[in-house]
C-alpha positions as CSV (number, residue, x, y, z in Angstrom):
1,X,-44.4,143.0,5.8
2,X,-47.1,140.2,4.3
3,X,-47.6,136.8,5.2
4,X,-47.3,134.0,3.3
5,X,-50.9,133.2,3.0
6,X,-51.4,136.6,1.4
7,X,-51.5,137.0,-2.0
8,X,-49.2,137.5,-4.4
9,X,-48.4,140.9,-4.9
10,X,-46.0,140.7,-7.7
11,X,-45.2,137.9,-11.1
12,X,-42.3,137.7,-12.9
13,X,-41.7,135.8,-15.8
14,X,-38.7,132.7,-15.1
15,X,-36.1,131.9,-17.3
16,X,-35.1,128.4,-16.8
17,X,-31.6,128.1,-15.7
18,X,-29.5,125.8,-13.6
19,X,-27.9,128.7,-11.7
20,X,-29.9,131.1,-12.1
21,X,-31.9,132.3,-8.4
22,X,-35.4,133.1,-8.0
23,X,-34.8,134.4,-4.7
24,X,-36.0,138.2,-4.1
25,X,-34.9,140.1,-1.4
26,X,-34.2,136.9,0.0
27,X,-37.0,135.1,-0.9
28,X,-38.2,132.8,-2.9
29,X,-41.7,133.0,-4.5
30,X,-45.0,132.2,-2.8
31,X,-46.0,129.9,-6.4
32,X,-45.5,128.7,-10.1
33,X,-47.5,129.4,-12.6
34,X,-47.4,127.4,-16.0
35,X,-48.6,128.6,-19.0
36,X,-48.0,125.5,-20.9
37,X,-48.2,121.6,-20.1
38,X,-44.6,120.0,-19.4
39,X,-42.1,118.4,-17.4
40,X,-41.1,121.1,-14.4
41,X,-37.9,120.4,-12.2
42,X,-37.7,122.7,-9.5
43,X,-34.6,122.8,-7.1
44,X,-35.2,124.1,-3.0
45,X,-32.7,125.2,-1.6
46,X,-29.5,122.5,-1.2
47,X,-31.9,120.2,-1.9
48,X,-31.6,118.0,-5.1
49,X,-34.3,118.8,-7.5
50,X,-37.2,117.7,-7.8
51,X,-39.3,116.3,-11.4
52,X,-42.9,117.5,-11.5
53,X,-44.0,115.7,-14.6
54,X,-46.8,116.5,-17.0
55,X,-47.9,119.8,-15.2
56,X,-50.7,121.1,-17.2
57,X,-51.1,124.6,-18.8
58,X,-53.1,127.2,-15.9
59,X,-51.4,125.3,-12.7
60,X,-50.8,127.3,-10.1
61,X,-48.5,125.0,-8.0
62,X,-48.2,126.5,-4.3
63,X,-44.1,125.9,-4.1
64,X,-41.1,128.0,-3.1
65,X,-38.4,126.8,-4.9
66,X,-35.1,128.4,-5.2
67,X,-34.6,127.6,-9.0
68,X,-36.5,126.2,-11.9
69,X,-34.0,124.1,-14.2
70,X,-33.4,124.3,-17.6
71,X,-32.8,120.7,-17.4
72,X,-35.4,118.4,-17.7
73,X,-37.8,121.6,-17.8
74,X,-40.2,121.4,-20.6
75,X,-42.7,122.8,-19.5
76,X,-43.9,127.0,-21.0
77,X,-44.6,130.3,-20.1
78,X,-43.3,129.9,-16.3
79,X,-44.1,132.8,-14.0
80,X,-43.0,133.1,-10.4
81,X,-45.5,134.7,-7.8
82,X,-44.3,136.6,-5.0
């Protein structure tokens, strides 16, 4: 089993989608990448989401979310870390 502070061992390019789970085997990535600047509205868990605006291309944000929305998502080239 790894630890959270571990690195991530596997990516996997995110289709935005309002419904659509990021969770594997139960859970949810360990980061985000984005490949290109924009608007990124992450949901976690029953939580409302959340608007990260103007994320620029080559962030690596250190989140967990349980979705990345198509709406209000502008940003590109997402990739979730696990």
């Amino acid at each position: 089993m790894t630890e959270r502070s571990d690195p991530s061992q596997k990516a996997v390019a995110v289709t935005k989608s309002d419904s659509t789970s990021l969770l594997l085997n139960g859970q949810p990535p360990r980061a985000i990448y984005v490949a290109g600047t924009g608007n990124l509205n992450l949901k976690f868990g029953d939580a409302p989401p959340v608007l990260f605006t103007t994320v620029q291309a080559g962030s690596v944000l250190p989140v967990r979310p349980t979705l990345v929305m198509s709406t209000s998502t502008a940003a590109t080239g997402i990739v979730a870390l696990y």
